[in-house]
N, C-alpha and C positions, 0 to 999 in steps of 0.2 A: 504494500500500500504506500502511494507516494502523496505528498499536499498536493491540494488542489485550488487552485483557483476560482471561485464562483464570486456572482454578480448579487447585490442585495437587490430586491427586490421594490424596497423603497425608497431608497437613493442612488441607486445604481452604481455605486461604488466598489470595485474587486476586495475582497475580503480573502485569504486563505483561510483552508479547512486542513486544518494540518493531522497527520497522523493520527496523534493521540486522539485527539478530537475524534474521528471517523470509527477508532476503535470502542472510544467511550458510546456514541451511538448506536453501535453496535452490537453492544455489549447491554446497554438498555434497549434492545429490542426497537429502534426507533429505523422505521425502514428508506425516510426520505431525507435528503442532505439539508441542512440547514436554509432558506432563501429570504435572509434577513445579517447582515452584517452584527457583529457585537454590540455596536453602538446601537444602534436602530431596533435590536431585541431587547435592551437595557430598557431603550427609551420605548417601546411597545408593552415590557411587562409595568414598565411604573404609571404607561396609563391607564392598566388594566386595573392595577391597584387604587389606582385614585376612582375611579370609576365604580368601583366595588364598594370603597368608605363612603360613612353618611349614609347608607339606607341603612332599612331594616326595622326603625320604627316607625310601626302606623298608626300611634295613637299620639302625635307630637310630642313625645319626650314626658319625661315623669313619670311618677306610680299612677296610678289609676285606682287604687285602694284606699 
């Protein structure tokens, strides 16, 4: 297995997929190469995070009791 070069997806910017990396995916069962650079996965999971905080309650906040 040698690096590989891929394209992010949302900046278009070349990223290597090095070794280790390919093996670790691999090794977690994850069948498709990454199509997101470092940077741009970092910054896709912290908006998945913020997007996630602040719900969850439906009664405006406070006991109810």
């Amino acid at each position: 297995m040698a690096d590989k070069t891929l394209v992010c997806k949302d900046c278009n910017n070349e990223f290597v997929f090095t070794e280790g990396e390919q093996a670790f995916y691999k090794e977690k069962g994850f069948e498709n190469e990454p199509q997101r650079c470092p940077d741009c996965r970092r910054a896709k999971k912290q908006q998945r995070n913020n997007n996630n905080r602040g719900g969850g309650r439906s009664f405006g906040g406070g006991n109810r009791w």
